[in-house]
PDB file of N, CA, C and O in Angstrom, chain B, residues numbered from 101:
ATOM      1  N   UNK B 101     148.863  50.385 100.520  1.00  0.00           N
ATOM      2  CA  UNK B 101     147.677  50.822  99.815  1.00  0.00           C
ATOM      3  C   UNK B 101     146.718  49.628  99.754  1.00  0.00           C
ATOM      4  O   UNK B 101     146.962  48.650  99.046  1.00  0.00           O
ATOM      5  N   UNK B 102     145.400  49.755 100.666  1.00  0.00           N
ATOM      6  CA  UNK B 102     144.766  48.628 100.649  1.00  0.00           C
ATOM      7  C   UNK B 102     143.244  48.962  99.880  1.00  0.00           C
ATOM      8  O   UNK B 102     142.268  49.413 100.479  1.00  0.00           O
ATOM      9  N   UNK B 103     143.282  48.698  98.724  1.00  0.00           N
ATOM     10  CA  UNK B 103     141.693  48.630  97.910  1.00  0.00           C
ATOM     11  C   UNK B 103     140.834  47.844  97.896  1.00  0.00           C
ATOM     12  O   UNK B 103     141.366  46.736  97.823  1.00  0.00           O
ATOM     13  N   UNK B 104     139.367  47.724  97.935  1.00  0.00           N
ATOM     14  CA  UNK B 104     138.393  47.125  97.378  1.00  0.00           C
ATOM     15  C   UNK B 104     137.808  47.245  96.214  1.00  0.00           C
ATOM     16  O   UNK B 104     137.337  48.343  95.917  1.00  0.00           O
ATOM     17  N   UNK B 105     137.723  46.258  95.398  1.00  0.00           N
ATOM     18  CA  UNK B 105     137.101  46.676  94.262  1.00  0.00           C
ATOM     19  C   UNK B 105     135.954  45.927  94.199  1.00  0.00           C
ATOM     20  O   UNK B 105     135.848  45.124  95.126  1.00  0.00           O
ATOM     21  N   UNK B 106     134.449  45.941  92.851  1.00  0.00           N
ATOM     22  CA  UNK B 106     134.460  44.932  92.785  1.00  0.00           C
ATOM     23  C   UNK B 106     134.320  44.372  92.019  1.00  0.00           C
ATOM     24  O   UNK B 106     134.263  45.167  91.082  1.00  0.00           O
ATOM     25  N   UNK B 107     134.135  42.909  91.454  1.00  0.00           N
ATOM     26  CA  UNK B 107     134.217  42.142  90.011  1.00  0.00           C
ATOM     27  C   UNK B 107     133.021  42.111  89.068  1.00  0.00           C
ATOM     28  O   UNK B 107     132.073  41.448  89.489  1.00  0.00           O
ATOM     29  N   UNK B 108     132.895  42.594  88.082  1.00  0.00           N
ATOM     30  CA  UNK B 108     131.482  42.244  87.145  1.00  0.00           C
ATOM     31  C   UNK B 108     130.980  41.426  86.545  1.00  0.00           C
ATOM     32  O   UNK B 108     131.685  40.451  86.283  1.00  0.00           O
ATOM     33  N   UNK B 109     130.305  41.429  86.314  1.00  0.00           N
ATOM     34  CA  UNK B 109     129.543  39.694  86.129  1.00  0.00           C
ATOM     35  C   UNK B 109     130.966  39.471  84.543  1.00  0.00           C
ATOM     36  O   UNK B 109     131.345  38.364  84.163  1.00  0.00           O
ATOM     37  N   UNK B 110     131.278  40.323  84.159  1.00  0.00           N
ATOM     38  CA  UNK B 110     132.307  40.108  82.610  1.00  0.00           C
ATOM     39  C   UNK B 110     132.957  39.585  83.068  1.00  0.00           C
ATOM     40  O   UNK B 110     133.397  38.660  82.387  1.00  0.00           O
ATOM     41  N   UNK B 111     133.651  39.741  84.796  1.00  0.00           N
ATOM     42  CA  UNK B 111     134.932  39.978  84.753  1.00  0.00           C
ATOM     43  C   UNK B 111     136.061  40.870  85.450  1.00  0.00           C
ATOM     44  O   UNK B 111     137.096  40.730  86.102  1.00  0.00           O
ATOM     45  N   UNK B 112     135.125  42.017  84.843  1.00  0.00           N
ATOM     46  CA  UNK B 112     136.079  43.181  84.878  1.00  0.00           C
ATOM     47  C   UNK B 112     135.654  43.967  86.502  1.00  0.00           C
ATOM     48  O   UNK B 112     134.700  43.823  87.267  1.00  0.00           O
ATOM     49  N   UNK B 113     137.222  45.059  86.533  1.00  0.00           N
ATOM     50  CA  UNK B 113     136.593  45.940  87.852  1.00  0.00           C
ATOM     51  C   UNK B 113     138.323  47.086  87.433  1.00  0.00           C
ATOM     52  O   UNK B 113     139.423  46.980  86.892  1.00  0.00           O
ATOM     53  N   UNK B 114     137.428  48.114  88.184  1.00  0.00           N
ATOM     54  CA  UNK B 114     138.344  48.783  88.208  1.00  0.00           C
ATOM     55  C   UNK B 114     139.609  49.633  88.666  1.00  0.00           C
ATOM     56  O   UNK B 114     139.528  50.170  89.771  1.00  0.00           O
ATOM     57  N   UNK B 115     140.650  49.787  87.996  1.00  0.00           N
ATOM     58  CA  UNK B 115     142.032  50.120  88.750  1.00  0.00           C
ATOM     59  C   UNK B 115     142.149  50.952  89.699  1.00  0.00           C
ATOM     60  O   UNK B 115     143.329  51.206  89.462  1.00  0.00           O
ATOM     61  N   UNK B 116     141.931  51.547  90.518  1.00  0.00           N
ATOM     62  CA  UNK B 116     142.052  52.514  91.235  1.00  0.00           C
ATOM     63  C   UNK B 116     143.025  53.884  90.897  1.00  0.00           C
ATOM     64  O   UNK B 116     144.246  53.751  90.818  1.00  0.00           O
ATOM     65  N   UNK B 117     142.507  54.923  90.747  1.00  0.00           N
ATOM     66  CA  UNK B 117     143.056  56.060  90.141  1.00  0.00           C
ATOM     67  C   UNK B 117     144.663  56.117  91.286  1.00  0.00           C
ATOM     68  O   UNK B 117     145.478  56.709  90.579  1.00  0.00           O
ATOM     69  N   UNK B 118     145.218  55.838  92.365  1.00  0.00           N
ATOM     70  CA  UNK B 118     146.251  56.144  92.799  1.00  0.00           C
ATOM     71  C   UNK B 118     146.845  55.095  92.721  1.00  0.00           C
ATOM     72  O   UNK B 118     147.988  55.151  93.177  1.00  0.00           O
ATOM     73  N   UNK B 119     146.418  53.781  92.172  1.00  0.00           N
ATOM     74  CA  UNK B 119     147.556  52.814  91.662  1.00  0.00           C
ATOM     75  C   UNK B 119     147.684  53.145  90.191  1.00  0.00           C
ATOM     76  O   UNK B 119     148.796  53.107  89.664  1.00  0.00           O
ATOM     77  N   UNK B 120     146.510  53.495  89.443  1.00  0.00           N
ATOM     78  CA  UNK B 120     147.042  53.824  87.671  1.00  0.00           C
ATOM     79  C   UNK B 120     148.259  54.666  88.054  1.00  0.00           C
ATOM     80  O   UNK B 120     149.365  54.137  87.942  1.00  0.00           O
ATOM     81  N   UNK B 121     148.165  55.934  88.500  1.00  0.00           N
ATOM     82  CA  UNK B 121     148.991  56.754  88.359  1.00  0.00           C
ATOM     83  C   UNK B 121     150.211  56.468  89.292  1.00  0.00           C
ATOM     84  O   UNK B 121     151.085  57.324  89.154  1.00  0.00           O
ATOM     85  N   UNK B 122     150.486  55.569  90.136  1.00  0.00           N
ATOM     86  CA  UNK B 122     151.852  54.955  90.599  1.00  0.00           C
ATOM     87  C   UNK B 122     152.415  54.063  89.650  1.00  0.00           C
ATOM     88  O   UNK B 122     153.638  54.027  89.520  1.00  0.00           O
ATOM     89  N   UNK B 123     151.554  53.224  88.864  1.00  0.00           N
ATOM     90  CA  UNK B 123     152.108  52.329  87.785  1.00  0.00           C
ATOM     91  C   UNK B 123     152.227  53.339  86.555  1.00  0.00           C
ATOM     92  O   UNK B 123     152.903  53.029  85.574  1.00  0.00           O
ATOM     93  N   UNK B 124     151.744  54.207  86.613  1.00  0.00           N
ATOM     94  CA  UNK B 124     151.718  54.978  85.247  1.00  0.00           C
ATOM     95  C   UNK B 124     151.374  54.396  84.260  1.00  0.00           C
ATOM     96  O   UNK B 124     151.910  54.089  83.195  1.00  0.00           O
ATOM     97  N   UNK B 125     149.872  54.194  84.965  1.00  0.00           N
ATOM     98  CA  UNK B 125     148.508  53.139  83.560  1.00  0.00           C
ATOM     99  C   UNK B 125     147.793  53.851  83.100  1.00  0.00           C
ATOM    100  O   UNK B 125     147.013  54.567  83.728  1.00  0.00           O
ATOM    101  N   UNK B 126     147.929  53.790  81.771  1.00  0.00           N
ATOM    102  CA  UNK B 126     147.191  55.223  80.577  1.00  0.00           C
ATOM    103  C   UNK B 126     146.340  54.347  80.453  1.00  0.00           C
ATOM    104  O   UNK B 126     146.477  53.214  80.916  1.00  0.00           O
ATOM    105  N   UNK B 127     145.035  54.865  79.616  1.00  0.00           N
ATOM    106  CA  UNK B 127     143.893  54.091  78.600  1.00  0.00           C
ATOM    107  C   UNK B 127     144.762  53.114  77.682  1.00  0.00           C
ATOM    108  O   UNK B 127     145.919  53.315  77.314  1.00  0.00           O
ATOM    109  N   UNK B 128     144.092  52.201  77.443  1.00  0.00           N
ATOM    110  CA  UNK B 128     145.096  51.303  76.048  1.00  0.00           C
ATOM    111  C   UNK B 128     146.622  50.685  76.906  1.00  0.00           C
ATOM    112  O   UNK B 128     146.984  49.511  76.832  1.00  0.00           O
ATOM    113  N   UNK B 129     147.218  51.556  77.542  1.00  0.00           N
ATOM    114  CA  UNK B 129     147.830  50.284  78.200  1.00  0.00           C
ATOM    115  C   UNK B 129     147.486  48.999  78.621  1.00  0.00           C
ATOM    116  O   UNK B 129     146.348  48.713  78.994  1.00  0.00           O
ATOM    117  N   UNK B 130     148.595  48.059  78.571  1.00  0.00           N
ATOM    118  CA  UNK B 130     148.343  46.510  78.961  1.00  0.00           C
ATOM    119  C   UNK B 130     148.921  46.423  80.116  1.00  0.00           C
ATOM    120  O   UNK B 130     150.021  46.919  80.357  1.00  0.00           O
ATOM    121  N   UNK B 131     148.016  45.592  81.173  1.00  0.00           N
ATOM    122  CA  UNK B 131     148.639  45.372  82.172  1.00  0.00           C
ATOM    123  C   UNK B 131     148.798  43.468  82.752  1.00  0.00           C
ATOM    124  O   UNK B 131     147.945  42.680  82.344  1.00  0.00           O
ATOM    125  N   UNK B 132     149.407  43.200  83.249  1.00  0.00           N
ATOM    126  CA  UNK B 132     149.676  42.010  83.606  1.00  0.00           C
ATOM    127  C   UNK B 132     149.353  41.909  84.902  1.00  0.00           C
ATOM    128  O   UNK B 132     149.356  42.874  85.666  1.00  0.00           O
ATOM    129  N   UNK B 133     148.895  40.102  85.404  1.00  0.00           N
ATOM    130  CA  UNK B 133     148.361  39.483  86.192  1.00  0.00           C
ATOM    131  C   UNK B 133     149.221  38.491  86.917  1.00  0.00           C
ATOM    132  O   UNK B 133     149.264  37.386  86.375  1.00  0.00           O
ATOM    133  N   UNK B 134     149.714  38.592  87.699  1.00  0.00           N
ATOM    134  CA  UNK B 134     151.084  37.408  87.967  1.00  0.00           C
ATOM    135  C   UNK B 134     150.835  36.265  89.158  1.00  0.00           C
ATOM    136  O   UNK B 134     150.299  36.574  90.222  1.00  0.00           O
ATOM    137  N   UNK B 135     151.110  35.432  88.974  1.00  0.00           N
ATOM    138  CA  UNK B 135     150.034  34.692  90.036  1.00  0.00           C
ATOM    139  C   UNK B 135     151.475  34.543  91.345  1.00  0.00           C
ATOM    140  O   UNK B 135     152.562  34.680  90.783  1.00  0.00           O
ATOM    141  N   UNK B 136     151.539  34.419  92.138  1.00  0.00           N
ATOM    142  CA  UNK B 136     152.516  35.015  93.665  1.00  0.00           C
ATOM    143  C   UNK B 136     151.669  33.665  94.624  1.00  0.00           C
ATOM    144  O   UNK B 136     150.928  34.143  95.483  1.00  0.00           O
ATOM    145  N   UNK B 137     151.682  32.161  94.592  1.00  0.00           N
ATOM    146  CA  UNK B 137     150.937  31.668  95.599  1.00  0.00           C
ATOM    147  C   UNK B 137     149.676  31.751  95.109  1.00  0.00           C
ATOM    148  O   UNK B 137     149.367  31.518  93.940  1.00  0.00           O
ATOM    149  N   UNK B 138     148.499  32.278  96.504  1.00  0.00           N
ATOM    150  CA  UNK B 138     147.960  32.551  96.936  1.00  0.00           C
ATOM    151  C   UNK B 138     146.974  34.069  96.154  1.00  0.00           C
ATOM    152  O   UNK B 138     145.766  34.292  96.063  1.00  0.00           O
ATOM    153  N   UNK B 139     148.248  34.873  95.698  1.00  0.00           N
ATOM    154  CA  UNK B 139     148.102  36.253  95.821  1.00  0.00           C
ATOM    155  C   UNK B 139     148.177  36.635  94.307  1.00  0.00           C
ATOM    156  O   UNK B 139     149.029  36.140  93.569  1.00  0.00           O
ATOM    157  N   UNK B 140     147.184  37.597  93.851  1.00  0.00           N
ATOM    158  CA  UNK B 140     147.260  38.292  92.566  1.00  0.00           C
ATOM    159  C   UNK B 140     147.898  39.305  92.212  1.00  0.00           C
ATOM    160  O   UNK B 140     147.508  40.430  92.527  1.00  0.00           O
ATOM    161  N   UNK B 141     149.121  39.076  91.409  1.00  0.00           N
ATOM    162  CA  UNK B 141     149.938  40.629  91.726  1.00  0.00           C
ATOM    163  C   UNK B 141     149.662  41.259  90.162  1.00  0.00           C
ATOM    164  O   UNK B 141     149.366  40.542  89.206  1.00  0.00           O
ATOM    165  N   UNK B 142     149.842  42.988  90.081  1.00  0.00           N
ATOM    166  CA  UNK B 142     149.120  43.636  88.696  1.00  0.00           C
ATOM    167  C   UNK B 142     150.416  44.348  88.339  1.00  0.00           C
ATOM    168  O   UNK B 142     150.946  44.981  89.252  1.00  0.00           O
ATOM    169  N   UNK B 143     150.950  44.339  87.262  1.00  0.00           N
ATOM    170  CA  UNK B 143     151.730  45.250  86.702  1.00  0.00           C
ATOM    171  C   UNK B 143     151.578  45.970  85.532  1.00  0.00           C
ATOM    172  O   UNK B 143     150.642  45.670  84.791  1.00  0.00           O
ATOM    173  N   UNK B 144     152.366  46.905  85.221  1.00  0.00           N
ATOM    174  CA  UNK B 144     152.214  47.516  83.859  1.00  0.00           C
ATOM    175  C   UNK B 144     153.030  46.217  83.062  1.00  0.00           C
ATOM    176  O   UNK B 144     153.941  45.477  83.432  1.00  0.00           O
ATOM    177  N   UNK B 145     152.400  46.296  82.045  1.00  0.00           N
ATOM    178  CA  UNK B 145     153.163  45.420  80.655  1.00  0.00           C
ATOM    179  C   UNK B 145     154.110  45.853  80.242  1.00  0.00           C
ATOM    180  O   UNK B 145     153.938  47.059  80.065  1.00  0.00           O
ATOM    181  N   UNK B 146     155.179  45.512  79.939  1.00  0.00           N
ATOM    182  CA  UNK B 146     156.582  46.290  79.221  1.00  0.00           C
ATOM    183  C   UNK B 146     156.079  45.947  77.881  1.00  0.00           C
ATOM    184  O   UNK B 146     155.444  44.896  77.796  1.00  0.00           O
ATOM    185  N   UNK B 147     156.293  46.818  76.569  1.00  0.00           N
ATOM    186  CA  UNK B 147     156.187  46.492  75.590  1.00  0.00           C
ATOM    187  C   UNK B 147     157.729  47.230  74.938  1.00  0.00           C
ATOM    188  O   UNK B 147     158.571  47.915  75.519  1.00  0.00           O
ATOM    189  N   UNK B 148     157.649  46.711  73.367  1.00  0.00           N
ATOM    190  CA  UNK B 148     158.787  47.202  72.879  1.00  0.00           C
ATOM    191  C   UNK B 148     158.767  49.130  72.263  1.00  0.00           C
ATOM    192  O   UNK B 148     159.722  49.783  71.840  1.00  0.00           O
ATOM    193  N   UNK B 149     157.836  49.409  72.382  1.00  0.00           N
ATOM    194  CA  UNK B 149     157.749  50.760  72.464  1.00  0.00           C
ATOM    195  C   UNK B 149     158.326  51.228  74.039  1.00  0.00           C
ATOM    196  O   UNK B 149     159.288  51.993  74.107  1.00  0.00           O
ATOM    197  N   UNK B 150     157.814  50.827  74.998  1.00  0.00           N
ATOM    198  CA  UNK B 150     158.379  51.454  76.600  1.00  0.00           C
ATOM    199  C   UNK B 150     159.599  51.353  76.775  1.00  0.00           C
ATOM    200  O   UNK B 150     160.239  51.932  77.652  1.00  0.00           O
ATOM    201  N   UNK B 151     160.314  50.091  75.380  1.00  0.00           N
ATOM    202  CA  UNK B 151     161.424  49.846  75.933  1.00  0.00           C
ATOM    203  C   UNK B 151     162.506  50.718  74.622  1.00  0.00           C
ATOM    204  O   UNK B 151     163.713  50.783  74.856  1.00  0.00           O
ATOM    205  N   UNK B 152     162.178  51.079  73.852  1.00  0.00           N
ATOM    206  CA  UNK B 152     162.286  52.004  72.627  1.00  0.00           C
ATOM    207  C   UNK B 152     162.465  53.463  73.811  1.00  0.00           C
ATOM    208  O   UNK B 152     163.535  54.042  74.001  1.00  0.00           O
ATOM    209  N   UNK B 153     161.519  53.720  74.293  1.00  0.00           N
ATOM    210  CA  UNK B 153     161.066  55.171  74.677  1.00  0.00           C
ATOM    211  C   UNK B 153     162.466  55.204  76.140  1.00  0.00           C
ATOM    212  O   UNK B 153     163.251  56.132  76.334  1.00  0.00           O
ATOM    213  N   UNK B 154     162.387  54.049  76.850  1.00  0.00           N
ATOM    214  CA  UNK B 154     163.285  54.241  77.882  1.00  0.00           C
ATOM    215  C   UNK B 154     164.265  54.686  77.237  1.00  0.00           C
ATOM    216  O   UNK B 154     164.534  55.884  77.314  1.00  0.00           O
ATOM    217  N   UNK B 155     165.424  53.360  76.036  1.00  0.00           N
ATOM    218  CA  UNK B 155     166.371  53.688  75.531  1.00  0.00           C
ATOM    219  C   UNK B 155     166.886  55.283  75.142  1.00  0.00           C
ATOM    220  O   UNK B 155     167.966  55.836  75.348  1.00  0.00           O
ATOM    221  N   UNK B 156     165.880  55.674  74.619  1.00  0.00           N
ATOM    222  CA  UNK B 156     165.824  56.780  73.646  1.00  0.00           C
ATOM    223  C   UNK B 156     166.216  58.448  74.776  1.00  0.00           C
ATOM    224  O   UNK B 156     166.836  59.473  74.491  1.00  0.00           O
ATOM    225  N   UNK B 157     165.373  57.929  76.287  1.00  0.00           N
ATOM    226  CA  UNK B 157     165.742  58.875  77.445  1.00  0.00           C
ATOM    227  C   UNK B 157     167.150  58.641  77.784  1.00  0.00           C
ATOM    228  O   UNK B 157     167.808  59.659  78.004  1.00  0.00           O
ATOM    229  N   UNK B 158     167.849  57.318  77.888  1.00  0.00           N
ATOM    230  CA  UNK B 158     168.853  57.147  78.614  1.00  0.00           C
ATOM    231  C   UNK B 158     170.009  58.115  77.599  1.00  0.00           C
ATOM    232  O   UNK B 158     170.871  58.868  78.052  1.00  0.00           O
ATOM    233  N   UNK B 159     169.739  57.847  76.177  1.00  0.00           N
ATOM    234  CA  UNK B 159     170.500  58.112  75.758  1.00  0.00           C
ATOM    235  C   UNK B 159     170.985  59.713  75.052  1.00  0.00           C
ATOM    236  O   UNK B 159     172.041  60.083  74.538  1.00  0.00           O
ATOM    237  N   UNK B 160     169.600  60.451  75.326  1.00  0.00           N
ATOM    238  CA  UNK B 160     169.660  61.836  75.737  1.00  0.00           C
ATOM    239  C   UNK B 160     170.089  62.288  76.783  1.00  0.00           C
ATOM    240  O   UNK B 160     170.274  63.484  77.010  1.00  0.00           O
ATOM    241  N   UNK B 161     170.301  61.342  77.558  1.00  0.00           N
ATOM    242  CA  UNK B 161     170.877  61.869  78.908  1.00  0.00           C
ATOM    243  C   UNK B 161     170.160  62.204  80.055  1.00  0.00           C
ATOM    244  O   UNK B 161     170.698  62.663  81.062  1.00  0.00           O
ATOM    245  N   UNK B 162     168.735  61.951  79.922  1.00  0.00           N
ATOM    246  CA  UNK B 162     167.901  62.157  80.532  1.00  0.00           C
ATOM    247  C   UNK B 162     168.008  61.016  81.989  1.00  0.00           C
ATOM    248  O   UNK B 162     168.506  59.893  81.915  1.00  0.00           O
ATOM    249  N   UNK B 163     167.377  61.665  83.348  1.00  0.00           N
ATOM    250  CA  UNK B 163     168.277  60.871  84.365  1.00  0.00           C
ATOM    251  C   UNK B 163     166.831  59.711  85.092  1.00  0.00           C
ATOM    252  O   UNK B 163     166.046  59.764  86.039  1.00  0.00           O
ATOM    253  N   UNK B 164     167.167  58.699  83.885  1.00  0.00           N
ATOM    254  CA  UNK B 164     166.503  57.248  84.036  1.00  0.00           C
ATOM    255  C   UNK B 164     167.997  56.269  83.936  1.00  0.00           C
ATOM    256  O   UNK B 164     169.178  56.442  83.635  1.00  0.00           O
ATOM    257  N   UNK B 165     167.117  55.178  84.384  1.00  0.00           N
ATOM    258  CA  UNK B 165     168.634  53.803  84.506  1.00  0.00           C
ATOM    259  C   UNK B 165     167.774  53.230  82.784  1.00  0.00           C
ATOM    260  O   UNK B 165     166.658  53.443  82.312  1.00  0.00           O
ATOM    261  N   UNK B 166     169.159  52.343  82.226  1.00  0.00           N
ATOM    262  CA  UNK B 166     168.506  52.547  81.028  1.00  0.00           C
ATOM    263  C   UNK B 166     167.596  50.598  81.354  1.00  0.00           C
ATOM    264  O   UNK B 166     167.508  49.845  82.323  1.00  0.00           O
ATOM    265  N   UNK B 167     167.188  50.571  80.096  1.00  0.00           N
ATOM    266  CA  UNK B 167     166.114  48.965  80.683  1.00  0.00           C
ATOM    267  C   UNK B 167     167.371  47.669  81.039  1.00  0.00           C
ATOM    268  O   UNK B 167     168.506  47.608  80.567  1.00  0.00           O
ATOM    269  N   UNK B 168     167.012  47.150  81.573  1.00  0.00           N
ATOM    270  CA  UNK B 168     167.376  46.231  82.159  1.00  0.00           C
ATOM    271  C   UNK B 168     167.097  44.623  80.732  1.00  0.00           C
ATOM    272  O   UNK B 168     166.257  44.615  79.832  1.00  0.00           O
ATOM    273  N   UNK B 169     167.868  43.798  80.970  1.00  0.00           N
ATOM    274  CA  UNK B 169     168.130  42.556  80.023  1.00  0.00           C
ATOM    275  C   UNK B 169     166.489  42.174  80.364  1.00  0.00           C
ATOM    276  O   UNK B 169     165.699  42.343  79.436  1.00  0.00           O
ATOM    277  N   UNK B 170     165.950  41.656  81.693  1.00  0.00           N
ATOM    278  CA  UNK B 170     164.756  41.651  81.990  1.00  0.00           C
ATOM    279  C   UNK B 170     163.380  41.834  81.094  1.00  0.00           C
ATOM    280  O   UNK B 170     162.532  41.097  80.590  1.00  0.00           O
ATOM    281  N   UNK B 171     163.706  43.505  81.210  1.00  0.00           N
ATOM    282  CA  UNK B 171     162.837  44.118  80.826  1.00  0.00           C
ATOM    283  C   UNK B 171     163.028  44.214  79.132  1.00  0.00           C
ATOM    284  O   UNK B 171     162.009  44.646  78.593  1.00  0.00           O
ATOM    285  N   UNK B 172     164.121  43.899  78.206  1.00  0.00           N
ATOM    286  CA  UNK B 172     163.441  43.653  77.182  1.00  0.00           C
ATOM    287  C   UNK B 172     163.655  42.793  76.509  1.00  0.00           C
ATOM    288  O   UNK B 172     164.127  42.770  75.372  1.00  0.00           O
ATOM    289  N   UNK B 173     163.050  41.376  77.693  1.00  0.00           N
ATOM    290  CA  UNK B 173     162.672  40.307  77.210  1.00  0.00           C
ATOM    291  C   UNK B 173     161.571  40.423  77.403  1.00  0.00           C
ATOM    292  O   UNK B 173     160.899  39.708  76.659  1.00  0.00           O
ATOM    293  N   UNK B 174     161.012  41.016  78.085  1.00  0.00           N
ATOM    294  CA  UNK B 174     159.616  40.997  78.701  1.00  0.00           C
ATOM    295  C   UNK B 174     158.745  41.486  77.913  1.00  0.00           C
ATOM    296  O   UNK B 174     157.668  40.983  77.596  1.00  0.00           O
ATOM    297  N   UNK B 175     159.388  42.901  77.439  1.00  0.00           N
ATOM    298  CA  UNK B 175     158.713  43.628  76.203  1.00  0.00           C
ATOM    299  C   UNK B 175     158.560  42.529  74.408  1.00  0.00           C
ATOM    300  O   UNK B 175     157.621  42.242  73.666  1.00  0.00           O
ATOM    301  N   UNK B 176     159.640  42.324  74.412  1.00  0.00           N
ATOM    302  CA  UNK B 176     159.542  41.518  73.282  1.00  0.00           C
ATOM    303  C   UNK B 176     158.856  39.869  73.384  1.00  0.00           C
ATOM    304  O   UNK B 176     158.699  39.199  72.363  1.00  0.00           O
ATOM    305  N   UNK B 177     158.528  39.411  74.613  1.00  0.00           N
ATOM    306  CA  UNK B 177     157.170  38.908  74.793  1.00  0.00           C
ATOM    307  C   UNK B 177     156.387  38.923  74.563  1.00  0.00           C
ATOM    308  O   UNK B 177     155.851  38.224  73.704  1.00  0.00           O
ATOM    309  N   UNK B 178     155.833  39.899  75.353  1.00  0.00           N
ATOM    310  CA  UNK B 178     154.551  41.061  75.364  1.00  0.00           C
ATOM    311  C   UNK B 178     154.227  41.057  73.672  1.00  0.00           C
ATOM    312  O   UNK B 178     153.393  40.263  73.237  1.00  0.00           O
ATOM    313  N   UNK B 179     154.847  41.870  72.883  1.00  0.00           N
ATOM    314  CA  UNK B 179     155.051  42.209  71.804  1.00  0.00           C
ATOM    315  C   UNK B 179     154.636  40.894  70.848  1.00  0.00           C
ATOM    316  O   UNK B 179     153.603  41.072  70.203  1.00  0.00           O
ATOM    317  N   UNK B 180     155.057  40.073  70.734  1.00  0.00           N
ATOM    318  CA  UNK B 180     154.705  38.641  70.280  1.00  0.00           C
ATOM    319  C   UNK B 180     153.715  37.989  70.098  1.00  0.00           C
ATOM    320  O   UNK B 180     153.296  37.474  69.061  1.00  0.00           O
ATOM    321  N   UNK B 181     153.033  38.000  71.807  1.00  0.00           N
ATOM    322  CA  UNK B 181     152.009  37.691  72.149  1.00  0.00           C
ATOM    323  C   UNK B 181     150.688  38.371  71.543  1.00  0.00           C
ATOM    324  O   UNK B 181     149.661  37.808  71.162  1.00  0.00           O
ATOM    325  N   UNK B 182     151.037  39.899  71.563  1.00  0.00           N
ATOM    326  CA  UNK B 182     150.000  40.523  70.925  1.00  0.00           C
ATOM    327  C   UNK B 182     150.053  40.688  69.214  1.00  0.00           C
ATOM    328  O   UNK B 182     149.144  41.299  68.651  1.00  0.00           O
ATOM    329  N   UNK B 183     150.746  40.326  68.739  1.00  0.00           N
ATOM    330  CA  UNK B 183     151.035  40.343  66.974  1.00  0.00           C
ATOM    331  C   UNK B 183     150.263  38.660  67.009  1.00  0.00           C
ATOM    332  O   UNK B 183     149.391  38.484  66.157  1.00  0.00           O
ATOM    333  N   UNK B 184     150.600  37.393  68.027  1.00  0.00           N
ATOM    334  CA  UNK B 184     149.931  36.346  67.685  1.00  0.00           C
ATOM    335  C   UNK B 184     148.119  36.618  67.634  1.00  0.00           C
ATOM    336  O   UNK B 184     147.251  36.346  66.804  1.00  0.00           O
ATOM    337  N   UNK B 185     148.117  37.355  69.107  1.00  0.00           N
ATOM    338  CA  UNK B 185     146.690  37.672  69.112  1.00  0.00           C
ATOM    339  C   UNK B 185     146.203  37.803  67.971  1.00  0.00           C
ATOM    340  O   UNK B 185     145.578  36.904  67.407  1.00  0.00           O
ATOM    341  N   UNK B 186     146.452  39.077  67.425  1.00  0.00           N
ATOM    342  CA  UNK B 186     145.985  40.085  66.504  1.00  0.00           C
ATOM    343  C   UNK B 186     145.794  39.239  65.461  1.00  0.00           C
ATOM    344  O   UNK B 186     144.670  39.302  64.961  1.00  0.00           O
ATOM    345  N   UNK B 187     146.958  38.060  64.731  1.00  0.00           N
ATOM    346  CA  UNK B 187     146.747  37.727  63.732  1.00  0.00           C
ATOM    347  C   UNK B 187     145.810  36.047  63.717  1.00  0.00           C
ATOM    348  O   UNK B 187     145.686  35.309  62.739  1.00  0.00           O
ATOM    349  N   UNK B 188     145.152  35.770  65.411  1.00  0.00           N
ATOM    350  CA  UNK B 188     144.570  34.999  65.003  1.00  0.00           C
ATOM    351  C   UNK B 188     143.011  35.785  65.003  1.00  0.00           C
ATOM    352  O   UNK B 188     141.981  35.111  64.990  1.00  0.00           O
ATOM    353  N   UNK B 189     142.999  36.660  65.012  1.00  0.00           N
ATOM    354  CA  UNK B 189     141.469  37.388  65.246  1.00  0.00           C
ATOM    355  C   UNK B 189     141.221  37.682  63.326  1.00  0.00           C
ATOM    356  O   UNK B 189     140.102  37.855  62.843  1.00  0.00           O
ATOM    357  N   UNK B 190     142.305  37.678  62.630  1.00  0.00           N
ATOM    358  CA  UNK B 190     142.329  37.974  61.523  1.00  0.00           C
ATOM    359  C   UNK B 190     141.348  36.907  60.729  1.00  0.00           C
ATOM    360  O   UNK B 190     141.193  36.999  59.511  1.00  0.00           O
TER     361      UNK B 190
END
């Protein structure tokens, strides 16, 4: 999948509707920037709700793998980071 986007004087540009919906990027989701070299890579953010919501499928029985050690460190990162945010904007 090869896109062009382009950048605004802010900053900003936008996701492309067939990568949101392969990453499964809602409004208000956070997404991450990972630097690879050379190369800018984009992911969805794990937070401790995604990782709440996975648990909660695996354990209905619903047919997901349940999160990975990874993934909720990543979330409880995430999670951190944005409670520091929040409380220095305070």
């Amino acid at each position: 999948m090869d896109m062009i986007n382009t950048v605004t004087t802010k900053g900003t540009t936008t996701i492309p509707k067939a990568i949101r919906e392969k990453l499964d990027i809602n409004p208000g989701d956070k997404v991450q920037f990972l630097e690879n070299g050379d190369d800018i890579l984009i992911k969805k953010a794990m937070t401790l709700a995604d990782i709440r919501a996975m648990s909660a499928k695996y354990i209905r029985g619903k047919n997901i793998t349940p999160p990975t050690n990874d993934e909720i460190k990543e979330g409880m990162a995430n999670q951190a980071v944005e409670r520091y945010e929040n409380a220095m904007k305070s």
